[in-house]
N, C-alpha and C positions, 0 to 999 in steps of 0.2 A: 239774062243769066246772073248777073249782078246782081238785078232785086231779088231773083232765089235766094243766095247765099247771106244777105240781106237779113231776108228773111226767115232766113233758118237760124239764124246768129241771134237775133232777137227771140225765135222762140226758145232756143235751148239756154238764153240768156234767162227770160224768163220762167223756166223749168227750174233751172239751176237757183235763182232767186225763192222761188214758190217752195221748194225741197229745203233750201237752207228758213225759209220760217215755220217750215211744217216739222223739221227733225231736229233744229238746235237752238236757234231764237224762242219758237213757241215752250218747249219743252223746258229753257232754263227760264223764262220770264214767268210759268206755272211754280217753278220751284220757289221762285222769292215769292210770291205770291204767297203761297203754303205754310214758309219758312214765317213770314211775317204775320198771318194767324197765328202759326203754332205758338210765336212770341208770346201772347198776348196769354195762353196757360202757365209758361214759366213765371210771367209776370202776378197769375196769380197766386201760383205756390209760394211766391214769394212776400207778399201781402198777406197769405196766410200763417206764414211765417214769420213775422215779420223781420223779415232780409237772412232768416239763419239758413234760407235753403235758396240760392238765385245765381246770379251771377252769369246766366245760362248765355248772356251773346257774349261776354270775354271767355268762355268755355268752350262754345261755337268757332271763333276766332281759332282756340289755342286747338280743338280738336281738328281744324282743318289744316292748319300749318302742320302737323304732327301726323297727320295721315297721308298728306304729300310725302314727307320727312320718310314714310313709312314705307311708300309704293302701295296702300293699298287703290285699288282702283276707282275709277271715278263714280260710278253705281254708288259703290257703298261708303262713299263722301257720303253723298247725298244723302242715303239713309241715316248716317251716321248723325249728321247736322238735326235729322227730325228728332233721333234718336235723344238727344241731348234737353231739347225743347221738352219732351213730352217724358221721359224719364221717371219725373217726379210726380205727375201729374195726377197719381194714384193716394198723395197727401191727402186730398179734399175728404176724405173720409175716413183719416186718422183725428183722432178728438184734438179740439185747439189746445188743449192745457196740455196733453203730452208733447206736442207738435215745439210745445215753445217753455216747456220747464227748464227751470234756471238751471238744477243740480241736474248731477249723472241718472241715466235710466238703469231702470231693474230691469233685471234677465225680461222678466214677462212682457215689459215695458219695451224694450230692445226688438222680441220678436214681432209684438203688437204692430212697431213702425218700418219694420222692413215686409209687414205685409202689404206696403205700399207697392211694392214691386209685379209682383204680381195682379195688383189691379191696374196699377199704367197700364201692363202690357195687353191687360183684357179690353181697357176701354181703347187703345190702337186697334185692338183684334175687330171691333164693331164699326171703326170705320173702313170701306173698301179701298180707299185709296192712301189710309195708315197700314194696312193690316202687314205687308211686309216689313215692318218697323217693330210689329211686335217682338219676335224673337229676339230680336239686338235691346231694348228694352229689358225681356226677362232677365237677360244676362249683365246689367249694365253695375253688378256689384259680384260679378263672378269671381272667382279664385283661382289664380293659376295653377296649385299647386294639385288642385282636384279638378278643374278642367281645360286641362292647358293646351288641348284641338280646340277650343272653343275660338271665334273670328277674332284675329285680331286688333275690330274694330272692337269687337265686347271688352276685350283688356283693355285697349284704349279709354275705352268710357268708363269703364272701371277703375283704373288707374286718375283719369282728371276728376271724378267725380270726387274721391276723395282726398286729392288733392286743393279742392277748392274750400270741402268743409273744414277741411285742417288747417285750413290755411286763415278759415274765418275762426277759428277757438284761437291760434296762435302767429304764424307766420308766415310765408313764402316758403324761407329756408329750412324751418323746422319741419316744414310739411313737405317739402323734398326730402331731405334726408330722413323720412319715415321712409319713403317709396321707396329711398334708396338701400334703407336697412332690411325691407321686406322682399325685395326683386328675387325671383327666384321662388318664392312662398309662396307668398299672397298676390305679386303683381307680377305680370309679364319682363323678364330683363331687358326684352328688346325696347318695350313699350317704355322701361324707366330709362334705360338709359338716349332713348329718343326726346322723353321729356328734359332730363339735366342738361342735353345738349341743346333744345330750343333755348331752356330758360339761360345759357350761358350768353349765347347769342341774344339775347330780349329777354332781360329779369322781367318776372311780372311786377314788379313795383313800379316799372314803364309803359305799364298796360293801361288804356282807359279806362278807368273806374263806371263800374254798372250805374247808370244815371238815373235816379230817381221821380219819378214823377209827381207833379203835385195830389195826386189821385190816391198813391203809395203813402206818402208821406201821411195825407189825411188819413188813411185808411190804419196806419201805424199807429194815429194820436185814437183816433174813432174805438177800433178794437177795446183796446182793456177797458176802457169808460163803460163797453156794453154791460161787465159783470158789476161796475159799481155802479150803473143805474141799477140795476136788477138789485143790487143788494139793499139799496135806499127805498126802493119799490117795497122790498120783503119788510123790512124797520119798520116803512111807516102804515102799510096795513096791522103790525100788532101794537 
């Protein structure tokens, strides 16, 4: 009778074991998996830019502390996290010289690189196992004040995404108190005022700096030399 119980103890031990690798080890061990691909596109937005559009793992970092912060739910963590990686990733086919012009952009010029947005969300839509990431994507520069049902992960993203570019033209603090000047407008108030209250807890100038690779960096010196060979090319054929 003993060895029954035994041996019922070991199989439900081992059920119980098999059920926890098939529903919550397997399933988060796929996600860094994915997460750490999807890196590797942020990285190259970022090389294509050279660093004016990145920052995407301290992003990563701040949209998950921020979404706890928020209650939104563990799903759309996750989504959220691809959501951030792959965001930009519709650049690759915005022309390098507008991508990285020193002065301000013209209107034409403006809408030209926000039609980057709708191409991230196209190239998620082509993969099967991105394709729920696209929606969150199309919206990751939305506006509160014309869509303000929209998920509150989309504010979120919306909210840090330009948080981090303002933050690369000037500041931390200068690019919060836009958020903060805007909240209600342009950006979710829940969503900003969840953000001033991380950053009071953990300024980002306490944050890991995005670490560059020697690959980056090459790639950073490599780029503009392409158009001054090309120009020496052009000289010395006339």
């Amino acid at each position: 009778m003993e060895t029954w119980w035994v041996g019922l103890g070991v199989l439900l031990g081992s059920l119980g074991a098999l059920g926890y690798y098939a529903f919550v080890f397997l399933p988060a061990q796929l996600h860094r998996w994915r997460c750490q691909s999807l890196r590797a596109f942020a990285r190259l937005i970022e090389l294509r830019t050279q660093g004016r559009y990145g920052d995407a793992e301290l992003m990563v970092e701040l949209a998950l502390r921020l979404s706890a912060r928020l209650g939104i739910p563990k799903g759309e963590r996750k989504r959220l996290e691809m959501a951030v990686y792959l965001r930009d990733i519709g650049m690759v086919s915005i022309p390098y010289a507008l991508l990285n012009k020193p002065s301000p952009l013209s209107p034409l010029e403006q809408l030209t690189l926000m039609r980057h947005v709708e191409i991230s969300a196209a190239i998620a839509e082509q993969i099967p196992a991105l394709s729920d990431v696209a929606p969150l994507i199309r919206l990751h520069h939305v506006v509160y004040a014309q869509q303000p049902d929209a998920p509150l992960s989309a504010h979120l993203l919306a909210a840090l995404s330009d948080l981090m570019e303002q933050a690369h033209q000037s500041d931390y603090e200068t690019a919060l108190m836009h958020l903060q000047a805007e909240a209600g407008n342009r950006y979710h108030p829940q969503v900003v005022q969840a953000i001033a209250a991380e950053l009071q807890t953990r300024p980002l100038e306490g944050w890991a700096p995005l670490r560059r690779s020697a690959a980056l960096w090459l790639g950073l010196i490599l780029y503009p030399l392409k158009d001054l060979t090309r120009l020496i090319v052009e000289f010395a054929r006339h």
